[in-house]
N, CA, C and O atoms as CSV, one atom per row, in Angstrom:
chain,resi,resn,atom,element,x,y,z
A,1,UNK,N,N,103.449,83.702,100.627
A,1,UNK,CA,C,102.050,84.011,100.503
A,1,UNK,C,C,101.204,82.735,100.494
A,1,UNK,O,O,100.156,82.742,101.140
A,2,UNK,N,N,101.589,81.586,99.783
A,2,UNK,CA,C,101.037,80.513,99.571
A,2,UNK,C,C,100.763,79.978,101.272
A,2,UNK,O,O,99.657,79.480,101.479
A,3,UNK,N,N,101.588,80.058,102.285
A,3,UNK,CA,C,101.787,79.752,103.580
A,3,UNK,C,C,100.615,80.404,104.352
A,3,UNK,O,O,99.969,79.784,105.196
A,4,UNK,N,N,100.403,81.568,104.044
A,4,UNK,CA,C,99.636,82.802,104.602
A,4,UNK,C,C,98.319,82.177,104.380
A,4,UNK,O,O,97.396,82.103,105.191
A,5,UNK,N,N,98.365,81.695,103.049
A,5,UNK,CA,C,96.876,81.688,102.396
A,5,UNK,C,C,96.079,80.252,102.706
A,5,UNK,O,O,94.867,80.044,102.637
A,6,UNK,N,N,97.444,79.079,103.170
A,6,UNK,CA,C,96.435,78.076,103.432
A,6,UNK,C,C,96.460,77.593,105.023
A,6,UNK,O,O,96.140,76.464,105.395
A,7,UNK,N,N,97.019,78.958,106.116
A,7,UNK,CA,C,96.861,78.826,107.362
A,7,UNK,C,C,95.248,79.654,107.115
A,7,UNK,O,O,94.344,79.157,107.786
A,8,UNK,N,N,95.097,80.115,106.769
A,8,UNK,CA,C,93.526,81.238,106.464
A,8,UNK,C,C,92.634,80.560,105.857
A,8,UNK,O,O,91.494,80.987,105.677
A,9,UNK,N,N,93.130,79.192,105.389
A,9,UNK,CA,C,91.902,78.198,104.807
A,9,UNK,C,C,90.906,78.847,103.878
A,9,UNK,O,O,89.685,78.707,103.940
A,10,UNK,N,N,91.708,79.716,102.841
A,10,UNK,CA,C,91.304,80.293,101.944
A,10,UNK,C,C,90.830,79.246,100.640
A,10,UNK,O,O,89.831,79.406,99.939
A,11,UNK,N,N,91.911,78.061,100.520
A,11,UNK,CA,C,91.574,77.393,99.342
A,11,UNK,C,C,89.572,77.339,99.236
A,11,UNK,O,O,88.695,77.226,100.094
A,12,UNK,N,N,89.559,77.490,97.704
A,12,UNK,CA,C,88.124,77.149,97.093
A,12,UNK,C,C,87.405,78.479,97.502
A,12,UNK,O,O,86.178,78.555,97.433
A,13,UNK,N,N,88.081,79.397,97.875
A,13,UNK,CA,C,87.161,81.207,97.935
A,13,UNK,C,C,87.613,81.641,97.191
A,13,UNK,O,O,88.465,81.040,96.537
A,14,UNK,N,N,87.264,82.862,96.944
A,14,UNK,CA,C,87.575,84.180,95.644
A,14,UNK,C,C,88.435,84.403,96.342
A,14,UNK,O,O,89.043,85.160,95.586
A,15,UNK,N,N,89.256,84.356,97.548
A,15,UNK,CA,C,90.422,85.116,97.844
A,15,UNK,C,C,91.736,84.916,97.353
A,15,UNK,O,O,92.184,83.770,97.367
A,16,UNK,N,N,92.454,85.895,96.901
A,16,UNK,CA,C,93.704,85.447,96.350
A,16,UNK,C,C,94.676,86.339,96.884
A,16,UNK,O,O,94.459,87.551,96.912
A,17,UNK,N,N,96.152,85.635,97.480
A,17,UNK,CA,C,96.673,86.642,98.597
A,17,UNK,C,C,97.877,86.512,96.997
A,17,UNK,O,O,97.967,85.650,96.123
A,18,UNK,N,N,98.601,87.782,97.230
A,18,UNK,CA,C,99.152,88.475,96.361
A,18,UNK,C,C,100.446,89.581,97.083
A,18,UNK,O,O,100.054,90.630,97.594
A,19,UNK,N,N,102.064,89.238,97.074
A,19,UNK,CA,C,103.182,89.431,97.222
A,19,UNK,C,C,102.710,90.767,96.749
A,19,UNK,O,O,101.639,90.949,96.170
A,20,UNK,N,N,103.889,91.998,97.138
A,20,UNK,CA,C,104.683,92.902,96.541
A,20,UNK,C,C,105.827,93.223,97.332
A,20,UNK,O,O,105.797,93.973,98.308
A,21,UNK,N,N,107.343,92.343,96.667
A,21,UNK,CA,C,108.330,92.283,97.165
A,21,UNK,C,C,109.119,93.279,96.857
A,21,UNK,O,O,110.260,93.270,97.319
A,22,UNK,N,N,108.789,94.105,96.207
A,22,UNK,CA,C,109.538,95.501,95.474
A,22,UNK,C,C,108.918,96.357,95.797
A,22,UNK,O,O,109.252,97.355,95.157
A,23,UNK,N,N,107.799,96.642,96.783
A,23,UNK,CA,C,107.073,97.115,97.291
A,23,UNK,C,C,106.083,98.438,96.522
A,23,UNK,O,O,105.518,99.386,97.067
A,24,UNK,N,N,106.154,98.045,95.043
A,24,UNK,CA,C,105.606,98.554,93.811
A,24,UNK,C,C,104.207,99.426,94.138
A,24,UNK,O,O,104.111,100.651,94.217
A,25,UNK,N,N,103.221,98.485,94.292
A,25,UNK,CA,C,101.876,98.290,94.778
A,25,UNK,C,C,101.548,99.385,95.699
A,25,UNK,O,O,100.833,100.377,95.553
A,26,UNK,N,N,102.327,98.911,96.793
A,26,UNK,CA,C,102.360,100.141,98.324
A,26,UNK,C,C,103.117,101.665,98.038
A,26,UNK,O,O,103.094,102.641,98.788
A,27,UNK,N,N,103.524,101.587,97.233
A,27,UNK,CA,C,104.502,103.046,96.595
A,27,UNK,C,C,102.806,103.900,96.108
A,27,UNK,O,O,102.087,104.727,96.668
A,28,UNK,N,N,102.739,103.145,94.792
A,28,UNK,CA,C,101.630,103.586,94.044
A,28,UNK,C,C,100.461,103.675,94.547
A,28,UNK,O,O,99.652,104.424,94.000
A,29,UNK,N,N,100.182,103.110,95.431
A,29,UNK,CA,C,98.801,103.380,96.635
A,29,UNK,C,C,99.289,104.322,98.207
A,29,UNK,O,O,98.639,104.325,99.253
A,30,UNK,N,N,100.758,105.144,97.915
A,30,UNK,CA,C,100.838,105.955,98.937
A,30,UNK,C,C,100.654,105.466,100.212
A,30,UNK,O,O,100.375,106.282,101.090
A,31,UNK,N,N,100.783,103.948,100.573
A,31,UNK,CA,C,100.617,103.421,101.433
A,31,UNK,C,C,101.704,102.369,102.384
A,31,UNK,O,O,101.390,101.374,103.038
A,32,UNK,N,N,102.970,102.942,102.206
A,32,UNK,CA,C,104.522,102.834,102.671
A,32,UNK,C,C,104.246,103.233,104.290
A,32,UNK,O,O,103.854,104.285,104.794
A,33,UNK,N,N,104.556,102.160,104.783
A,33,UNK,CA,C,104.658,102.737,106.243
A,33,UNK,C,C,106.098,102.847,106.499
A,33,UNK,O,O,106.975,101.987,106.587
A,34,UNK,N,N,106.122,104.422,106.618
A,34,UNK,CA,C,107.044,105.206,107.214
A,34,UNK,C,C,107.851,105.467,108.918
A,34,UNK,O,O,109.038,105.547,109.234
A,35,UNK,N,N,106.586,105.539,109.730
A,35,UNK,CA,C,107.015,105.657,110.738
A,35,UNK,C,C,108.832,105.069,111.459
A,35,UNK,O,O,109.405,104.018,111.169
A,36,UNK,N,N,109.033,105.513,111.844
A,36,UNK,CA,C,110.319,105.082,112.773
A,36,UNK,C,C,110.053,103.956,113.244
A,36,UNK,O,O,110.496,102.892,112.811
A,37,UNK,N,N,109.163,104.124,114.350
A,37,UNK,CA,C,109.022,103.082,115.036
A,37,UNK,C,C,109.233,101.174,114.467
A,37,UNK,O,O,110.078,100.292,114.615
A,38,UNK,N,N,107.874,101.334,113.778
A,38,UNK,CA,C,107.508,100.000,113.167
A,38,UNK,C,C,108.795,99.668,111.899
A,38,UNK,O,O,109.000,98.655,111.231
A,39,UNK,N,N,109.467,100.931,111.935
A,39,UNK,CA,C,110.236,100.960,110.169
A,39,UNK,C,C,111.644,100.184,111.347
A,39,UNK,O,O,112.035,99.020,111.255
A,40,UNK,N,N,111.978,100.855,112.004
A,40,UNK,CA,C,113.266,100.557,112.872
A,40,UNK,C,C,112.936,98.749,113.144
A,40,UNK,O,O,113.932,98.043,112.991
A,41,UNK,N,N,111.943,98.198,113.434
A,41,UNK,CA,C,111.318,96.996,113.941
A,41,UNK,C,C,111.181,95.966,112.918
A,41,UNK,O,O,111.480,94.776,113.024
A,42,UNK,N,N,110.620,96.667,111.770
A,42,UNK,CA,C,110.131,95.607,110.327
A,42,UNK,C,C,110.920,95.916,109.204
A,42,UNK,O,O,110.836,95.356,108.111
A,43,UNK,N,N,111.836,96.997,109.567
A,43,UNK,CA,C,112.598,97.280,108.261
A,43,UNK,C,C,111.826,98.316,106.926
A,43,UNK,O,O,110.620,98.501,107.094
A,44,UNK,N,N,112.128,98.630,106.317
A,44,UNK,CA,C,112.067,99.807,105.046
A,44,UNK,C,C,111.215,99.205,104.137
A,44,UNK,O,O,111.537,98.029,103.968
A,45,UNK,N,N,110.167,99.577,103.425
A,45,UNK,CA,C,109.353,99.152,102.391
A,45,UNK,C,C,108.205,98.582,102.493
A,45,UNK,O,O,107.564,98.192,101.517
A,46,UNK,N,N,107.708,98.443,104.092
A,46,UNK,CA,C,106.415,97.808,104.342
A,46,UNK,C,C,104.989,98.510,104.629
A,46,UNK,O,O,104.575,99.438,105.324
A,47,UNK,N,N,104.396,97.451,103.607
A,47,UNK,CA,C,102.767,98.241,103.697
A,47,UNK,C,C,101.878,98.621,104.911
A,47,UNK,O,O,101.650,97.822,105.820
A,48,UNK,N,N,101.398,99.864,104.874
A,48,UNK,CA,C,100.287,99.577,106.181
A,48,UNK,C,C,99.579,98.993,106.199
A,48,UNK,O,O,99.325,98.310,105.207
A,49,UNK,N,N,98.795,98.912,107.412
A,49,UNK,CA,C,97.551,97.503,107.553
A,49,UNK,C,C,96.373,98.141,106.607
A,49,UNK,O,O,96.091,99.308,106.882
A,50,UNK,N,N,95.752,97.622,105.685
A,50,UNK,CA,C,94.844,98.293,105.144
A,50,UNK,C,C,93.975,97.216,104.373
A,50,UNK,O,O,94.365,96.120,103.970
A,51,UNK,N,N,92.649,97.793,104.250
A,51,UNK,CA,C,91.705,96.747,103.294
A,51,UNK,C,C,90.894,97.767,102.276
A,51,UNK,O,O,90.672,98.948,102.544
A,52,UNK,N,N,90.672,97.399,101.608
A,52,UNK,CA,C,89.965,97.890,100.102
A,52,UNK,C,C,89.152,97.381,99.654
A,52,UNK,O,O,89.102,96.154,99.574
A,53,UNK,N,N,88.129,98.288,99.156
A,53,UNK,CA,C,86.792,97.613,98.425
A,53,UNK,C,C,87.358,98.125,97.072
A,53,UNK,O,O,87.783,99.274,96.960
A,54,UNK,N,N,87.347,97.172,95.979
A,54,UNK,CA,C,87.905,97.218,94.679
A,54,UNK,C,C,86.434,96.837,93.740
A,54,UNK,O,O,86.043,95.677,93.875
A,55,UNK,N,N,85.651,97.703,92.853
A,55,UNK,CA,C,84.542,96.985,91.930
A,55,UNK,C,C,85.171,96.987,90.670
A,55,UNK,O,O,85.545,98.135,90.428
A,56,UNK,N,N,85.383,96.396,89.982
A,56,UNK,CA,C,85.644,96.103,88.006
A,56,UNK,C,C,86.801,97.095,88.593
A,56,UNK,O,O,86.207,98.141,88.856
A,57,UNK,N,N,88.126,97.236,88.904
A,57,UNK,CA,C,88.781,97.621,89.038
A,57,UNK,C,C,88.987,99.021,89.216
A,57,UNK,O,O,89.857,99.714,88.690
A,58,UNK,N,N,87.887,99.440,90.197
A,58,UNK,CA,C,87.903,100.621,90.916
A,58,UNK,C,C,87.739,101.029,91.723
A,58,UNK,O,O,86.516,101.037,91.859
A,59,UNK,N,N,88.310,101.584,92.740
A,59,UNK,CA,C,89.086,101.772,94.063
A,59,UNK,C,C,87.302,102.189,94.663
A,59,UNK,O,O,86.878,103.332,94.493
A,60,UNK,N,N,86.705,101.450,95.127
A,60,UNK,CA,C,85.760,101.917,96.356
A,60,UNK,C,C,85.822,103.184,97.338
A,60,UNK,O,O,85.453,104.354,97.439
A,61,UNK,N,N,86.677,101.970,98.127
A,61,UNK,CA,C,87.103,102.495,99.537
A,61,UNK,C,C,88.362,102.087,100.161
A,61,UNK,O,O,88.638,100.892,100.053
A,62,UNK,N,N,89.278,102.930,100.866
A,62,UNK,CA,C,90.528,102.719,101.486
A,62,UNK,C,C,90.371,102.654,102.740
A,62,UNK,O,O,90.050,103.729,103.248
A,63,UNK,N,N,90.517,101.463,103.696
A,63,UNK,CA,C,90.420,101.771,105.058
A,63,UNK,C,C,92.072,101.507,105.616
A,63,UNK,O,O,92.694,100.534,105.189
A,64,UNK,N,N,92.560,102.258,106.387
A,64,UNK,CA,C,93.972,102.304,106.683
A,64,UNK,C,C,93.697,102.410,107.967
A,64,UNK,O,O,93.079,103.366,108.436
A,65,UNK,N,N,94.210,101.264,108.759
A,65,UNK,CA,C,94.781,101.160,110.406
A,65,UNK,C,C,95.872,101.653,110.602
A,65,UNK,O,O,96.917,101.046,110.363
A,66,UNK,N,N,95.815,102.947,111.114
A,66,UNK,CA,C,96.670,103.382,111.903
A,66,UNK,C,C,96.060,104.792,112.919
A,66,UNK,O,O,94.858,105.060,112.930
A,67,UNK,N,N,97.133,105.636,113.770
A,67,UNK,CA,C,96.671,106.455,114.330
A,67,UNK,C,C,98.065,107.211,114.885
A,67,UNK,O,O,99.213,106.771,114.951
A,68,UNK,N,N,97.603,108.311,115.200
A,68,UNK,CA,C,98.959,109.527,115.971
A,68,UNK,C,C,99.994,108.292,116.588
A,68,UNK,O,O,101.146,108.142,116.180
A,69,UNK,N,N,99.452,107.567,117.491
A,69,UNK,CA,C,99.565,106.644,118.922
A,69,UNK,C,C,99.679,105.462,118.794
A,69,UNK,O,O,99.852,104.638,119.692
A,70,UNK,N,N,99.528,105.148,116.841
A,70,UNK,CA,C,99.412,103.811,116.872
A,70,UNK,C,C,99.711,103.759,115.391
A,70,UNK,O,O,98.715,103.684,114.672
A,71,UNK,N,N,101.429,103.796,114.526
A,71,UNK,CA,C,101.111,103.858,112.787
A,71,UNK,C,C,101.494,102.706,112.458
A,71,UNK,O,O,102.113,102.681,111.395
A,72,UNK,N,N,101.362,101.765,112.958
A,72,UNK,CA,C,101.066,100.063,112.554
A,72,UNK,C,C,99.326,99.692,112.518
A,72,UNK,O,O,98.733,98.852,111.841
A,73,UNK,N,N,98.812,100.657,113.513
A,73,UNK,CA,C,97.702,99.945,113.445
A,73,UNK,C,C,97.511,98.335,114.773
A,73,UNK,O,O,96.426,97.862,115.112
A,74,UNK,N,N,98.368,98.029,115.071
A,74,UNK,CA,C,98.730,97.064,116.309
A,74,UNK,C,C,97.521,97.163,117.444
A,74,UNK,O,O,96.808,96.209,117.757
A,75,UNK,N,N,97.442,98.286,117.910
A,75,UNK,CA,C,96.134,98.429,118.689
A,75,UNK,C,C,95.050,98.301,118.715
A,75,UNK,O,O,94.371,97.692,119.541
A,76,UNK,N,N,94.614,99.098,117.429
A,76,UNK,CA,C,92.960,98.894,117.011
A,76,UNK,C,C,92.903,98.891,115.295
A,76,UNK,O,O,92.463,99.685,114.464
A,77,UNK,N,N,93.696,97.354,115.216
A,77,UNK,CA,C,93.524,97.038,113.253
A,77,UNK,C,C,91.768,97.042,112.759
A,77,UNK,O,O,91.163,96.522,111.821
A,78,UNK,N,N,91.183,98.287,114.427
A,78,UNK,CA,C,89.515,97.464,113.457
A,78,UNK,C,C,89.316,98.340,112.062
A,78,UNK,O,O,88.795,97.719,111.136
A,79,UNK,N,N,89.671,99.686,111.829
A,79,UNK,CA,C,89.515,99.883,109.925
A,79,UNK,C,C,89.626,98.961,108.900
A,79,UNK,O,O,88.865,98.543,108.028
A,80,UNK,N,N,90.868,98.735,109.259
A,80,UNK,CA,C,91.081,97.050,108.279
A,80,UNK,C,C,90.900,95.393,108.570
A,80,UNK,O,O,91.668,94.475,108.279
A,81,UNK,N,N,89.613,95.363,109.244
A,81,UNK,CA,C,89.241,94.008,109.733
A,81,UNK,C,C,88.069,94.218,108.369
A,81,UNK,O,O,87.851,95.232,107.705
A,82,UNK,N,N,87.485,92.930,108.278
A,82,UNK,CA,C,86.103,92.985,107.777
A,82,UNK,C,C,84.965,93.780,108.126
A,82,UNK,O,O,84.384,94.372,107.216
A,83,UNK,N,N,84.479,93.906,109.535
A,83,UNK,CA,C,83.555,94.478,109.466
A,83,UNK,C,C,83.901,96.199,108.997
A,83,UNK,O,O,83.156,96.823,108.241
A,84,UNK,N,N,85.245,96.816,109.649
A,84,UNK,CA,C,85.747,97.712,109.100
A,84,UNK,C,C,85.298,98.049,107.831
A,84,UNK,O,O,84.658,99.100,107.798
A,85,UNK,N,N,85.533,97.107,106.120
A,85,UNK,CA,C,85.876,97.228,104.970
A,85,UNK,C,C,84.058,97.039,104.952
A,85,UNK,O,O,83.372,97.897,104.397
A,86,UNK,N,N,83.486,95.935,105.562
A,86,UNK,CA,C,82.516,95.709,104.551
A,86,UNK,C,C,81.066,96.792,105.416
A,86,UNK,O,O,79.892,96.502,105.186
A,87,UNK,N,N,81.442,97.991,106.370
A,87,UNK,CA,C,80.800,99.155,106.986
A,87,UNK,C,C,80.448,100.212,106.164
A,87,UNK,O,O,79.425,100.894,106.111
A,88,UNK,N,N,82.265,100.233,105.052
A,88,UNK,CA,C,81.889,101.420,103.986
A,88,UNK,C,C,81.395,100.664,102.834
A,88,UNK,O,O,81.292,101.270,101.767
A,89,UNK,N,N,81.091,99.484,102.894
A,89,UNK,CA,C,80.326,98.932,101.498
A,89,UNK,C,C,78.947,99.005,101.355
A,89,UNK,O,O,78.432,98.440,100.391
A,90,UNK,N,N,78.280,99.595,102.137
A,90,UNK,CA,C,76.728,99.542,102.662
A,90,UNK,C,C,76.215,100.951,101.987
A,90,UNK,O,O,75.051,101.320,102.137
């Protein structure tokens, strides 16, 4: 994560990138990507593409990239880009 976070030239922002190697997090947010496809490719336990508006620790908004045609999200990650997340913040 530390790798992730200073190719993104995050240092000195509020952003803080944050592991779940037990895949805890993604269980409890129902957000396990299942599919075959991507599961056969990335292996068992991985999150979908998704971004969240979180206030004082309460769930906003869930935007989840994926589709019938697309359950990675690979095609059109725009739900979970920024303008995506910060569309339902308005």
């Amino acid at each position: 994560m530390m790798n992730w976070a200073k190719s993104q030239r995050t240092a000195l922002t509020m952003l803080t990138f944050l592991g779940d190697p037990n895949s805890e997090l993604t269980k409890a947010l129902d957000l396990e990507l299942t599919d075959p496809g991507p599961v056969g490719v990335l292996g068992p336990g991985r999150c979908k593409r998704f971004a969240m508006h979180v206030v004082n620790g309460e769930i906003k908004a869930v935007n989840v990239s994926e589709g019938p045609d697309d359950p990675a999200g690979d095609n059109d990650p725009s739900a979970s880009l920024a303008d995506g997340i910060m569309a339902t913040m308005k």
